[in-house]
Biotite code that builds the C-alpha atoms (Angstrom):
import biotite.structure as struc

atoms = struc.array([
    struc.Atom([10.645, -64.053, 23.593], chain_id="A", res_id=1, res_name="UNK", atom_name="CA", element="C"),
    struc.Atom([11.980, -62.883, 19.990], chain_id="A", res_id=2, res_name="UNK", atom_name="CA", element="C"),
    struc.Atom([8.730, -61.846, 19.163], chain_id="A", res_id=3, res_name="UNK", atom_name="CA", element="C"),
    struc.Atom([8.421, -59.257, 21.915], chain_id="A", res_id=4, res_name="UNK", atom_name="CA", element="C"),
    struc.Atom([11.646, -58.263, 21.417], chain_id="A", res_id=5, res_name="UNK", atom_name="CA", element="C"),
    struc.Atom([11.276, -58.231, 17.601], chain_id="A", res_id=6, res_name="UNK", atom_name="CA", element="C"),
    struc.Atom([7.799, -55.781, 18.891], chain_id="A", res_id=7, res_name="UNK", atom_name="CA", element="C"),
    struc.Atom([10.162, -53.892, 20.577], chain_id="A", res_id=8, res_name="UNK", atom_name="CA", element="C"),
    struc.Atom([12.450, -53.277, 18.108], chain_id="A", res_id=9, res_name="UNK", atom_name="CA", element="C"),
    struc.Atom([10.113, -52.348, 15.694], chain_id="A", res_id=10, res_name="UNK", atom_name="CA", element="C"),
    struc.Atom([8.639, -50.137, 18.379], chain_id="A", res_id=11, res_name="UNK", atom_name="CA", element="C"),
    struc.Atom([11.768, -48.371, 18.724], chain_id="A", res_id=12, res_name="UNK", atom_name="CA", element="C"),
    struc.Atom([12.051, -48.102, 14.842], chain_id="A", res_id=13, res_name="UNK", atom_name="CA", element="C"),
    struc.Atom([8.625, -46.391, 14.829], chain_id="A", res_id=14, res_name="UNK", atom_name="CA", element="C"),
    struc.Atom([9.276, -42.233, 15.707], chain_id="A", res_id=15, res_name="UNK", atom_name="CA", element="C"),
    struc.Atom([6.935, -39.257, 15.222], chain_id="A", res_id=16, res_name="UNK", atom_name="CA", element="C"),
    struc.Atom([9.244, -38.102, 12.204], chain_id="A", res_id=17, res_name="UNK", atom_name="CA", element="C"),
    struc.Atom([9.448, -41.920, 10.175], chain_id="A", res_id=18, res_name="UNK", atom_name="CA", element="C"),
    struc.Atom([5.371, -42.191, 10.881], chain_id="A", res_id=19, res_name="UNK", atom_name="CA", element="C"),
    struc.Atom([4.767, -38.332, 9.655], chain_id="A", res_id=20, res_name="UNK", atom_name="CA", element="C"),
    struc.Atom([6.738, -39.346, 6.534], chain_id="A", res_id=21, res_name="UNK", atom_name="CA", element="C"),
    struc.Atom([5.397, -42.535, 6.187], chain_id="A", res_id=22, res_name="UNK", atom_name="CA", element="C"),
    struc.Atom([1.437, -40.759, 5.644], chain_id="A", res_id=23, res_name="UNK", atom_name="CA", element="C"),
    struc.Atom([2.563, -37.654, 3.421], chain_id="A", res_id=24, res_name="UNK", atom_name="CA", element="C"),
    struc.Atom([4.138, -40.696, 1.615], chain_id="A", res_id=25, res_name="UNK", atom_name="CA", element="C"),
    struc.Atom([1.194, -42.660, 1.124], chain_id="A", res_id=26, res_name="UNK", atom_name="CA", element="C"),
    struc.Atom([-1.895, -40.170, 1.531], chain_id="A", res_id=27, res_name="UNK", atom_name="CA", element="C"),
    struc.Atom([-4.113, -43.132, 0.881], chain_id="A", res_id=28, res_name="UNK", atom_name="CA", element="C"),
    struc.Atom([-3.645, -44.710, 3.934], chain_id="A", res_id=29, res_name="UNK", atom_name="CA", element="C"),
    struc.Atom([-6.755, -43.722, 5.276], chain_id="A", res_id=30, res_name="UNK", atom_name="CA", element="C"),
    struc.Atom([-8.223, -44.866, 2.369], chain_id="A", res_id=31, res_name="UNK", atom_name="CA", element="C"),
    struc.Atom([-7.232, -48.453, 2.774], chain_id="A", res_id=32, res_name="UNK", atom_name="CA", element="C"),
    struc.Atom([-8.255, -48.501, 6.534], chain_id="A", res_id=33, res_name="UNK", atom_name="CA", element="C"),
    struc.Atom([-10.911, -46.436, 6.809], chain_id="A", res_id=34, res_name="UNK", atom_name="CA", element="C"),
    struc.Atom([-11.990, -47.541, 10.142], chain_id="A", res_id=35, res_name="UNK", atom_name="CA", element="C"),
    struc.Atom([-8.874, -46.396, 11.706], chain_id="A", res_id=36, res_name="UNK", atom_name="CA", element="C"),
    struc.Atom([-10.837, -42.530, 11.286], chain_id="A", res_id=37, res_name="UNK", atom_name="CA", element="C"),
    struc.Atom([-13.234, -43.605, 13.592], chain_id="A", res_id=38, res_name="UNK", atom_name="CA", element="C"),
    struc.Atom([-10.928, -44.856, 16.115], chain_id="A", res_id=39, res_name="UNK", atom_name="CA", element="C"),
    struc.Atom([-8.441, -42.144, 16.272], chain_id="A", res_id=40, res_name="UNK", atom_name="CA", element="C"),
    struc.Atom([-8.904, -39.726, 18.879], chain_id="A", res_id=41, res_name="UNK", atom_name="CA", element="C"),
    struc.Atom([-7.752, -35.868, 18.525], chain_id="A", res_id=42, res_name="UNK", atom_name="CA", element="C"),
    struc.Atom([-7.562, -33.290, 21.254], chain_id="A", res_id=43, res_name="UNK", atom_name="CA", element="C"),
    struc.Atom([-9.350, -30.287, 20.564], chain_id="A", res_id=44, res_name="UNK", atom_name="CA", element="C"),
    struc.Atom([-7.516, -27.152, 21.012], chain_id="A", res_id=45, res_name="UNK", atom_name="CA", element="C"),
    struc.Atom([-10.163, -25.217, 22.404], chain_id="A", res_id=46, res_name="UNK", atom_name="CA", element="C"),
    struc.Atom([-12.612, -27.294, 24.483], chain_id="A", res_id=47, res_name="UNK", atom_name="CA", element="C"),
    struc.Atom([-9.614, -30.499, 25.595], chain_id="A", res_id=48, res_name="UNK", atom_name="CA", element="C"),
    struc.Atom([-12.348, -32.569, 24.354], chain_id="A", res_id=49, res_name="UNK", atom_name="CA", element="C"),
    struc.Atom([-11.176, -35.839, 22.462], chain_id="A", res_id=50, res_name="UNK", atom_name="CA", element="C"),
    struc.Atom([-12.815, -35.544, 18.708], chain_id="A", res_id=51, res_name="UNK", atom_name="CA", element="C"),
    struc.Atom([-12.200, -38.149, 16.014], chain_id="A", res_id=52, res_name="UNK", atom_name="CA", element="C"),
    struc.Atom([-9.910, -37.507, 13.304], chain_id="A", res_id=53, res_name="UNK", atom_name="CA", element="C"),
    struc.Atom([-12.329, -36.547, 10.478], chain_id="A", res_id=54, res_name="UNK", atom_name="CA", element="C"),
    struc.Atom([-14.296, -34.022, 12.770], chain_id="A", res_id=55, res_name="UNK", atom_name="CA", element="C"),
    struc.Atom([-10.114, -32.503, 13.658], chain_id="A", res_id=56, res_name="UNK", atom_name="CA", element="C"),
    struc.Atom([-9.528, -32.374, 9.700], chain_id="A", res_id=57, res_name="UNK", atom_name="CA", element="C"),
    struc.Atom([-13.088, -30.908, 9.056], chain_id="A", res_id=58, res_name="UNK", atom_name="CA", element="C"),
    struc.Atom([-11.958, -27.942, 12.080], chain_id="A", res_id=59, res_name="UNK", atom_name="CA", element="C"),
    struc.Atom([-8.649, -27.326, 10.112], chain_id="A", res_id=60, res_name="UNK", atom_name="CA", element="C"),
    struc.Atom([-10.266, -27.162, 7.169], chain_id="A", res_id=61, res_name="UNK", atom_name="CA", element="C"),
    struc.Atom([-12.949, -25.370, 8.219], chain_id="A", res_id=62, res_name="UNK", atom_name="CA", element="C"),
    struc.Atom([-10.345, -22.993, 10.128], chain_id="A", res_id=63, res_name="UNK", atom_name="CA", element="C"),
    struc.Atom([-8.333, -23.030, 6.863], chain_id="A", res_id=64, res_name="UNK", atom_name="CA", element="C"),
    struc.Atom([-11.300, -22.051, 4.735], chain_id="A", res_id=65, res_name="UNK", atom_name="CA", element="C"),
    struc.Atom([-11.925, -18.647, 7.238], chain_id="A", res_id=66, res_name="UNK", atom_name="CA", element="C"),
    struc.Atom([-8.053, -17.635, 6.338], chain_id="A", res_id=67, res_name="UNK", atom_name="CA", element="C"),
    struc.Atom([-9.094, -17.647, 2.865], chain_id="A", res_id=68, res_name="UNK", atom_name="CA", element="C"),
    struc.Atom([-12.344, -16.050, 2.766], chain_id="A", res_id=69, res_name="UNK", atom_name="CA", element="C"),
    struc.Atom([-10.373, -13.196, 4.585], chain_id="A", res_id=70, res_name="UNK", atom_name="CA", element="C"),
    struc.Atom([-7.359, -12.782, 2.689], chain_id="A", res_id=71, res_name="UNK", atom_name="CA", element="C"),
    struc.Atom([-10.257, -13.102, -0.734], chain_id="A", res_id=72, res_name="UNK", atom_name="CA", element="C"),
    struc.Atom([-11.928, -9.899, 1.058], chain_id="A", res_id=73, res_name="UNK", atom_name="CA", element="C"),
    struc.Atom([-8.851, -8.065, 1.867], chain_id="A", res_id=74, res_name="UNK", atom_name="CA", element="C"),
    struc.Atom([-8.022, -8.691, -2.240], chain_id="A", res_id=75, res_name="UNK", atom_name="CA", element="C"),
    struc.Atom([-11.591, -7.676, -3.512], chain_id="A", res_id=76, res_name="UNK", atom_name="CA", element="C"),
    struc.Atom([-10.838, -4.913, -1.343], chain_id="A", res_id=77, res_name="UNK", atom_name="CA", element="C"),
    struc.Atom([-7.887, -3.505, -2.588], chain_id="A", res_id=78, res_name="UNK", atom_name="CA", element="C"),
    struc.Atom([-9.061, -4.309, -6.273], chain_id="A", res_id=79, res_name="UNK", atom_name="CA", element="C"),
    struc.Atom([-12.161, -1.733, -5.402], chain_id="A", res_id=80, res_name="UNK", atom_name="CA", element="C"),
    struc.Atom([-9.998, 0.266, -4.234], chain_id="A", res_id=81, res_name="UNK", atom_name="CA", element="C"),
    struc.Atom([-7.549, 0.546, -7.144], chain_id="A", res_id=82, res_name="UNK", atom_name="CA", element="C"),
    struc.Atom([-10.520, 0.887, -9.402], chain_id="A", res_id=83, res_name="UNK", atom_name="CA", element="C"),
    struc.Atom([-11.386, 3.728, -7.734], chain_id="A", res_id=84, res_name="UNK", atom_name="CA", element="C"),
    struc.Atom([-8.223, 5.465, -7.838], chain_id="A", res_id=85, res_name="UNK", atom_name="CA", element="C"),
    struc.Atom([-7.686, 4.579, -11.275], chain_id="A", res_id=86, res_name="UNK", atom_name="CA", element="C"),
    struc.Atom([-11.572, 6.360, -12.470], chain_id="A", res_id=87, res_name="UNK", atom_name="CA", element="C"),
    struc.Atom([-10.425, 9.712, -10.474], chain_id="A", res_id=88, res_name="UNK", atom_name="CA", element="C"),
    struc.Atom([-7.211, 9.481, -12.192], chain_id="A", res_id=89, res_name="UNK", atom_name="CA", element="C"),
    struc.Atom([-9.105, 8.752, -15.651], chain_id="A", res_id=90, res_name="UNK", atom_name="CA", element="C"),
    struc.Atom([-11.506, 11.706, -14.632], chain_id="A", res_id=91, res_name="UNK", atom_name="CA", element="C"),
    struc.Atom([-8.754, 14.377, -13.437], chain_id="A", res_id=92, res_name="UNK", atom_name="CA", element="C"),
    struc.Atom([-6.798, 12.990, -17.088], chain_id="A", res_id=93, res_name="UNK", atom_name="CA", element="C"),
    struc.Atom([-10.061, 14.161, -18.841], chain_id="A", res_id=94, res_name="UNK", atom_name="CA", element="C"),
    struc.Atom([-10.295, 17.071, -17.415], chain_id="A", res_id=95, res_name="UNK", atom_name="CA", element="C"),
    struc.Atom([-6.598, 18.406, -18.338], chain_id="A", res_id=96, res_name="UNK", atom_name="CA", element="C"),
    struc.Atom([-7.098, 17.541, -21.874], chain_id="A", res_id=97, res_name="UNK", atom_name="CA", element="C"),
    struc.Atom([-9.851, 20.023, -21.904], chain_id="A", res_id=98, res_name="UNK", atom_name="CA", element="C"),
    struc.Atom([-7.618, 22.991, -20.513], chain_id="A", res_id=99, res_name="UNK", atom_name="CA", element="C"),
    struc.Atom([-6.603, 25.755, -22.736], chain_id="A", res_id=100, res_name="UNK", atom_name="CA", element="C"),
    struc.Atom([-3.714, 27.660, -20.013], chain_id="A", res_id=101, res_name="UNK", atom_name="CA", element="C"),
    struc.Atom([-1.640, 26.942, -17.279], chain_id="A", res_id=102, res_name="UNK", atom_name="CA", element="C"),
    struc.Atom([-4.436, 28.124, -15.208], chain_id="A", res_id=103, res_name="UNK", atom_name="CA", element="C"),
    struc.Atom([-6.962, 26.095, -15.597], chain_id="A", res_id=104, res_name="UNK", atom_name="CA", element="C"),
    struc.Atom([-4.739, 23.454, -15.517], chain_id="A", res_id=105, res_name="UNK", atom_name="CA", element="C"),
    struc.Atom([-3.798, 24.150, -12.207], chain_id="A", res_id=106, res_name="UNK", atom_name="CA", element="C"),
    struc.Atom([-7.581, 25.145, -11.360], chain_id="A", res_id=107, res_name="UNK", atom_name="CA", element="C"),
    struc.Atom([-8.433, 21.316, -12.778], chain_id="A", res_id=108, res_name="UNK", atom_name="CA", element="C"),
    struc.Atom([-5.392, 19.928, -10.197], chain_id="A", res_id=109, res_name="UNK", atom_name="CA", element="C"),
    struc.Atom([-6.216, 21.955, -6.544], chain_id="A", res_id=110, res_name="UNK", atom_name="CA", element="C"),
    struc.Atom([-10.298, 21.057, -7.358], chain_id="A", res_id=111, res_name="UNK", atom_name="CA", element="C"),
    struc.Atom([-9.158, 17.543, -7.871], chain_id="A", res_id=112, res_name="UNK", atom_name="CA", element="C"),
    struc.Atom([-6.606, 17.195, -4.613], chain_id="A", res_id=113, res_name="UNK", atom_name="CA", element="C"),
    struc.Atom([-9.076, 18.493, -2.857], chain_id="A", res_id=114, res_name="UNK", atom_name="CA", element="C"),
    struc.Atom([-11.867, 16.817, -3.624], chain_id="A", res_id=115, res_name="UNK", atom_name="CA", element="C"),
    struc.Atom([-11.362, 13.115, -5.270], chain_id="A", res_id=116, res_name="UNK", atom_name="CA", element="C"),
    struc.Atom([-8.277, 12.615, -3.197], chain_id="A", res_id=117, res_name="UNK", atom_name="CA", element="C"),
    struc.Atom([-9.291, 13.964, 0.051], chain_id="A", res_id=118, res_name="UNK", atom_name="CA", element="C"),
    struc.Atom([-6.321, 16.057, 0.957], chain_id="A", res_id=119, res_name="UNK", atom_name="CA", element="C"),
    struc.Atom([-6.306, 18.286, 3.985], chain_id="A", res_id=120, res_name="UNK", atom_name="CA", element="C"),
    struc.Atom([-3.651, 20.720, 1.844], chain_id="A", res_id=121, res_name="UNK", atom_name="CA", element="C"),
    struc.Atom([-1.960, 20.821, -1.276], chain_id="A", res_id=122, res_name="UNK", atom_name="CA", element="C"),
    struc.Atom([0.575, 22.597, -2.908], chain_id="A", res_id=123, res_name="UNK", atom_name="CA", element="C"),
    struc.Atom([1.889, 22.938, -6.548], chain_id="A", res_id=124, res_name="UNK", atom_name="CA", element="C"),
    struc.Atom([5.760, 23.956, -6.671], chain_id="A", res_id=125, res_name="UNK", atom_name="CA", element="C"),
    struc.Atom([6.314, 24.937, -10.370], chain_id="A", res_id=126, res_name="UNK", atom_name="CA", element="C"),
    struc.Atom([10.110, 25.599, -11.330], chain_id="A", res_id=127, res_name="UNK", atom_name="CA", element="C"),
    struc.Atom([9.848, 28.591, -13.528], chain_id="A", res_id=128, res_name="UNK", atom_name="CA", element="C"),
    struc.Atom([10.469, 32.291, -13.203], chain_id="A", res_id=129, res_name="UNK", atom_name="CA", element="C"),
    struc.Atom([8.034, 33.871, -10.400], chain_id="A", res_id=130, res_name="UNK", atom_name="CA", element="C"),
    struc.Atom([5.118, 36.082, -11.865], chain_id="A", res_id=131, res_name="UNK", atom_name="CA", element="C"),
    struc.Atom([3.294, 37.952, -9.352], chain_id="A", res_id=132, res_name="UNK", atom_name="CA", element="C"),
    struc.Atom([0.044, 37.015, -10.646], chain_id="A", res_id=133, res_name="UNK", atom_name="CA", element="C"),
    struc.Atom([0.510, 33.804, -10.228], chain_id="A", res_id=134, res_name="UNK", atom_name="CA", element="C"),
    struc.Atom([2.135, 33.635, -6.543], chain_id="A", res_id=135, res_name="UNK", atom_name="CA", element="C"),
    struc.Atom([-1.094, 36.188, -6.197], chain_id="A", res_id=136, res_name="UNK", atom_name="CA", element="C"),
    struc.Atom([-3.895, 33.119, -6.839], chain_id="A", res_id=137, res_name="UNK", atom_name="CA", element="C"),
    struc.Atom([-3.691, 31.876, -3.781], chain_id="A", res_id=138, res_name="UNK", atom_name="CA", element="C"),
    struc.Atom([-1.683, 29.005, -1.248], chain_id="A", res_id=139, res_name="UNK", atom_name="CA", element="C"),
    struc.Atom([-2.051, 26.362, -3.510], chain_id="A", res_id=140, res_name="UNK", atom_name="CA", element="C"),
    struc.Atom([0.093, 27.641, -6.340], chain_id="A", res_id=141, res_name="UNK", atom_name="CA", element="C"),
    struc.Atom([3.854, 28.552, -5.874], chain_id="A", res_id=142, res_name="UNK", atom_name="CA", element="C"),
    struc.Atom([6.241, 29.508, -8.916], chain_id="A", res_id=143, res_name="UNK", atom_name="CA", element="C"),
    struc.Atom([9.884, 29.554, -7.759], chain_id="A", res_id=144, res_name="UNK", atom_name="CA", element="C"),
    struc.Atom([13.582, 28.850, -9.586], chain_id="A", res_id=145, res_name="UNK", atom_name="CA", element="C"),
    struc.Atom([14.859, 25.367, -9.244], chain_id="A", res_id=146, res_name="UNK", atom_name="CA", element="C"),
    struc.Atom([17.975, 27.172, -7.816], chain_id="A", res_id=147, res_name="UNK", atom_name="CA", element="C"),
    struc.Atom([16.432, 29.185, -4.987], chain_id="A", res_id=148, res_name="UNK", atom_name="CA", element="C"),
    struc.Atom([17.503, 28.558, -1.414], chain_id="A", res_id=149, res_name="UNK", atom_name="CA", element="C"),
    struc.Atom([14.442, 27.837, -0.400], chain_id="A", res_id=150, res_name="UNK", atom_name="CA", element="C"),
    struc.Atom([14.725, 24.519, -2.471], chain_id="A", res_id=151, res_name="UNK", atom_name="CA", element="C"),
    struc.Atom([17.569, 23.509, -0.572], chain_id="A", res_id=152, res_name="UNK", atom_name="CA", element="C"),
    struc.Atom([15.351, 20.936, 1.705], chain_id="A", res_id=153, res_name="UNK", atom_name="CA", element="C"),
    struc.Atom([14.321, 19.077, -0.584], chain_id="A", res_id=154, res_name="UNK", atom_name="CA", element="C"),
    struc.Atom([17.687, 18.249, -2.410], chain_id="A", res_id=155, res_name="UNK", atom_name="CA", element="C"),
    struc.Atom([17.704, 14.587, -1.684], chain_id="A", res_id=156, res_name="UNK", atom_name="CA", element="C"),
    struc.Atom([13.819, 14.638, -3.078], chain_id="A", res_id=157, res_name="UNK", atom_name="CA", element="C"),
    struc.Atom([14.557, 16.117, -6.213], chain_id="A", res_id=158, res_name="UNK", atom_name="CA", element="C"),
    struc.Atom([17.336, 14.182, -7.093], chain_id="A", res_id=159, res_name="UNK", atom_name="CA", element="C"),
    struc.Atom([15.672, 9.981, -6.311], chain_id="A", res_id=160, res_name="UNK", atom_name="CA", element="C"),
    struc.Atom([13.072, 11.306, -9.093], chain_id="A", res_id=161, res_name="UNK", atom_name="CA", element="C"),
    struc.Atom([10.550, 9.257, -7.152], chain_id="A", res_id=162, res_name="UNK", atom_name="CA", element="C"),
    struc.Atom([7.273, 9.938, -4.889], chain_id="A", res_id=163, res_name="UNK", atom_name="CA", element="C"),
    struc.Atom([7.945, 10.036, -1.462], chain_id="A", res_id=164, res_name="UNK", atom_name="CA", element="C"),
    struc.Atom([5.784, 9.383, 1.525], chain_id="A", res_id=165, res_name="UNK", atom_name="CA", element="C"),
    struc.Atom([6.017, 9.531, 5.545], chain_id="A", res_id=166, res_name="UNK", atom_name="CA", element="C"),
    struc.Atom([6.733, 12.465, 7.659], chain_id="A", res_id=167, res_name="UNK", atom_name="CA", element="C"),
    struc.Atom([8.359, 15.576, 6.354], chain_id="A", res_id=168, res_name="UNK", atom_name="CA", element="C"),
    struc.Atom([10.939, 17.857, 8.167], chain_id="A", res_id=169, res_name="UNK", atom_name="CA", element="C"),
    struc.Atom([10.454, 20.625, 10.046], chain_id="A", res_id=170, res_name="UNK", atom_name="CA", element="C"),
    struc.Atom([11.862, 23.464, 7.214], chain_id="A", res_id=171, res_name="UNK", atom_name="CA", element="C"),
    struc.Atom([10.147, 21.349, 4.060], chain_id="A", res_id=172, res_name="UNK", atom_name="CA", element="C"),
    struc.Atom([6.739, 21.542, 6.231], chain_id="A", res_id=173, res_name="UNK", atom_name="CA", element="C"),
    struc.Atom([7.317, 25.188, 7.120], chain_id="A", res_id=174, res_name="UNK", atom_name="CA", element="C"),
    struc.Atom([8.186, 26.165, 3.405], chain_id="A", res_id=175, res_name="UNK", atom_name="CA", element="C"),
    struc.Atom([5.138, 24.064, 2.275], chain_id="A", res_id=176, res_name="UNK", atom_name="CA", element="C"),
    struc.Atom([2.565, 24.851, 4.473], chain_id="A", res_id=177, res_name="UNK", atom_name="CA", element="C"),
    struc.Atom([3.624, 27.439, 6.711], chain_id="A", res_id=178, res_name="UNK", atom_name="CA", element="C"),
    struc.Atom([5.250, 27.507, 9.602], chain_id="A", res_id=179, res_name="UNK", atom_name="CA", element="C"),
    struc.Atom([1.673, 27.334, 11.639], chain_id="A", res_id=180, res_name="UNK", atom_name="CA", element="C"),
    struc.Atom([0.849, 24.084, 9.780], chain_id="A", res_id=181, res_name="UNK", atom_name="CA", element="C"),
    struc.Atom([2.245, 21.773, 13.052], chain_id="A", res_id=182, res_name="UNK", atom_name="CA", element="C"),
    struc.Atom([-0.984, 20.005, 12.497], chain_id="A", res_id=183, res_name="UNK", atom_name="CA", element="C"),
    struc.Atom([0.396, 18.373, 9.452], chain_id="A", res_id=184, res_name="UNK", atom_name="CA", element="C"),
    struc.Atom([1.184, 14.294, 10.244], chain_id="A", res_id=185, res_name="UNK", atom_name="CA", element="C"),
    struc.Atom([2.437, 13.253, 7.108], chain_id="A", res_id=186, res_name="UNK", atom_name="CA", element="C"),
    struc.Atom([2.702, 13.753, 3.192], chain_id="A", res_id=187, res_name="UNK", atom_name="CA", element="C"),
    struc.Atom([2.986, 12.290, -0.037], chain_id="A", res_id=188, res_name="UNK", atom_name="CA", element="C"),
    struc.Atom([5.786, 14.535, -2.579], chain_id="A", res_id=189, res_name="UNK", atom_name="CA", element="C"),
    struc.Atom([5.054, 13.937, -6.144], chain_id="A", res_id=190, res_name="UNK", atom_name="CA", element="C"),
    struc.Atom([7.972, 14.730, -8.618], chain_id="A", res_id=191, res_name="UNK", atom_name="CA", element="C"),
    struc.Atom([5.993, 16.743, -11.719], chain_id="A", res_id=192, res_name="UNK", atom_name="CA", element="C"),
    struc.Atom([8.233, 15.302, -14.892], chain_id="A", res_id=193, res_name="UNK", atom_name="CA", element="C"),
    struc.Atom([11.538, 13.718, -14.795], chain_id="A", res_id=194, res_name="UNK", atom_name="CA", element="C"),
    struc.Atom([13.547, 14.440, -12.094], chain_id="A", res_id=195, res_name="UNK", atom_name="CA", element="C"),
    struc.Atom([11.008, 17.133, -11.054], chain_id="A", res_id=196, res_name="UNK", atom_name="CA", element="C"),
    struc.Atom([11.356, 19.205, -14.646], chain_id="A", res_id=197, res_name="UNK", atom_name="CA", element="C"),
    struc.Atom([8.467, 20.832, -14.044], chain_id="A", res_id=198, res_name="UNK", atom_name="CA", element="C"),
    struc.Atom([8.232, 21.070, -10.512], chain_id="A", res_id=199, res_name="UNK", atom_name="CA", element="C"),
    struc.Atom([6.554, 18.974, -7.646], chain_id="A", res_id=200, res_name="UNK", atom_name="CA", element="C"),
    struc.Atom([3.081, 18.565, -5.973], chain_id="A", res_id=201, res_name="UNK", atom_name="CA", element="C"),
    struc.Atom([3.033, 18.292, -1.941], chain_id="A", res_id=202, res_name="UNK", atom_name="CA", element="C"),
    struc.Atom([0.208, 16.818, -0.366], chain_id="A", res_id=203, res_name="UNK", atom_name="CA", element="C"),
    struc.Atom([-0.304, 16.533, 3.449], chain_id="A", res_id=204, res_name="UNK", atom_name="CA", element="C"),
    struc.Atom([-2.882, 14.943, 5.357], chain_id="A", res_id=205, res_name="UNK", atom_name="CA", element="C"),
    struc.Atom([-3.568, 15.410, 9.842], chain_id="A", res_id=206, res_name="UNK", atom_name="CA", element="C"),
    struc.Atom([-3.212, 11.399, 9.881], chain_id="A", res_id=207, res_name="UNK", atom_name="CA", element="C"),
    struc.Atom([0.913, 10.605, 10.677], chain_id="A", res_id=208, res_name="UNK", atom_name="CA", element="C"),
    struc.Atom([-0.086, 7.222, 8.905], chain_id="A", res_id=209, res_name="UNK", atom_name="CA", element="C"),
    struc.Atom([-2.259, 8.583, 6.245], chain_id="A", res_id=210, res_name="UNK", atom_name="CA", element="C"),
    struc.Atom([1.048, 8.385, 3.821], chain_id="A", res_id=211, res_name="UNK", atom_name="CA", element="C"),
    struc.Atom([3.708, 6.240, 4.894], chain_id="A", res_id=212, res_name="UNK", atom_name="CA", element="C"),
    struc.Atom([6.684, 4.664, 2.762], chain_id="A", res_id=213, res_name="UNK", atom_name="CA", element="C"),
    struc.Atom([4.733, 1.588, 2.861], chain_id="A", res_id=214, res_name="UNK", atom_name="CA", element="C"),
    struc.Atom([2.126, 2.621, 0.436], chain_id="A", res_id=215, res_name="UNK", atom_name="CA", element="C"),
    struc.Atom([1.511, 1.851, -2.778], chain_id="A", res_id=216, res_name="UNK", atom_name="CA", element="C"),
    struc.Atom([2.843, 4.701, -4.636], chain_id="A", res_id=217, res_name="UNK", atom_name="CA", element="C"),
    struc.Atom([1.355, 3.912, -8.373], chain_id="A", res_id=218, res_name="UNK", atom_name="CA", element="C"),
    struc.Atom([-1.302, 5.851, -8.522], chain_id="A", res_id=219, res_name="UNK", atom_name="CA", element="C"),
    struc.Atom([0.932, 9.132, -7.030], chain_id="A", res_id=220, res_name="UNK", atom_name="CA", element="C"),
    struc.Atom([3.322, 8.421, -9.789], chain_id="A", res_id=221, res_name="UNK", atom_name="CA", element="C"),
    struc.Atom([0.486, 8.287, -12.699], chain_id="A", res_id=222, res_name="UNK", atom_name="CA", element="C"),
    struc.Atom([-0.969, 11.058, -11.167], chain_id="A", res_id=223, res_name="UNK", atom_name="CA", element="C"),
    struc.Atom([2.599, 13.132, -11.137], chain_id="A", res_id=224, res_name="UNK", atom_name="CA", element="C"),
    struc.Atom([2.904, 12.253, -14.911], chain_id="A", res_id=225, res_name="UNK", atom_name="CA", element="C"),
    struc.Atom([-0.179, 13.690, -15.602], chain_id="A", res_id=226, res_name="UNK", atom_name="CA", element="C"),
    struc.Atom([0.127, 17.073, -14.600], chain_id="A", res_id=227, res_name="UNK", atom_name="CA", element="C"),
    struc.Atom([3.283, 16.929, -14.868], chain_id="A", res_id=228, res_name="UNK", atom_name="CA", element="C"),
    struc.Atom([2.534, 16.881, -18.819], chain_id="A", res_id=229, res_name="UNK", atom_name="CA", element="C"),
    struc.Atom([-0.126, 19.173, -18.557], chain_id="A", res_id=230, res_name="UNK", atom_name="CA", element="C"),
    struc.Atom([1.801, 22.048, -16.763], chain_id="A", res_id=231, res_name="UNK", atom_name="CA", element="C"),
    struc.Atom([5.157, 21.198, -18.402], chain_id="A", res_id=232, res_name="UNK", atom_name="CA", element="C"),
    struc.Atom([7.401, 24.695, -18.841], chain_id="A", res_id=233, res_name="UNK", atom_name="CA", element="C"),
    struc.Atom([7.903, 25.036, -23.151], chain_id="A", res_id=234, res_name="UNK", atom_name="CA", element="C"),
])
């Protein structure tokens, strides 16, 4: 009788939590009863079938092993990707060494937008005193003082000194691109020097997702440095 009630005690004693504890405490355990592997019996999620313990660790592994191979590609991925960026930013860098004006320089940037970075549109805001020639080159280029209204919209911009991404409102998009540019999802601003010095580049893309505030933003800020130095206002 004290036996079975000693059984029963320990029984009780014996919970899911103190026999989970009692294996990560002694991982060997299977080691030292090996047969016990053979004997234990594991639902399998997907079929209900009954599978032995080493064939259920094998699936986790196994299922374990999948997570990783997918989170190496999504890695590999965004390292190919950031090589790429980083050779068109090397290449666009090389090119605005080679400039001898303002003009090229800016010829160097729209090619560049346009091409190695895909944009849909693109314009250059440079903070200077207007020229007519230069407002006369085309969309892409527009020379205007810091302190014209026409700035106003992008106060809050100018001042974080930071590239910003996502959708744009209604008067920044009209000054931007024009007022029949509704196709415009999002866009990526890119301050040109600190705290915009030299002016700002504004790049918009169909895609409402195309830039959002959860994308990197490096390679916009290394790309902002770079003509913002280039184009800088002596």
């Amino acid at each position: 009788m004290s036996t079975v009630k000693e059984s029963q005690g320990i029984a009780e004693d014996l919970t899911e939590e103190s026999i989970s504890a009692y294996l990560q405490s002694h991982p060997d355990f299977f080691d030292r009863h090996h047969t016990l592997l053979t004997n234990l019996r594991v639902p399998h999620r997907t079929s209900g079938a009954a599978v032995s313990l080493v064939e259920r660790q094998v699936s986790v592994l196994r299922q374990k092993n999948n997570a990783l191979e997918r989170k190496l590609r999504d890695l590999v991925e965004v390292a190919r990707s950031n090589e790429a960026l980083a050779t068109k930013i090397h290449a666009v860098a090389t090119q605005l060494q080679a400039t001898r004006s303002r003009e090229d320089a800016v010829s160097v940037v729209e090619e560049a937008l346009h091409t190695a970075f895909s944009a849909d549109v693109a314009v250059l805001i440079l903070f200077d005193e207007p020229r007519s020639d230069e407002n006369e080159l085309g969309r892409f280029l527009r020379v205007i003082e810091r302190t014209d209204a026409a700035i106003a919209p992008f106060k809050t911009f100018l001042e974080a000194d930071a590239p910003r991404c996502g959708r744009i409102r209604d008067t920044q998009r009209d000054f931007l691109f024009g007022a029949d540019a509704l196709e415009i999802g999002s866009a990526a601003l890119v301050p040109l020097g600190p705290n915009c010095r030299v002016g700002f580049l504004a790049i918009g893309n169909r895609d409402a997702d195309y830039f959002h505030p959860g994308k990197s933003m490096d390679f916009l800020s290394r790309l902002g440095d770079l003509v913002g130095c280039a184009l800088r206002v002596d």
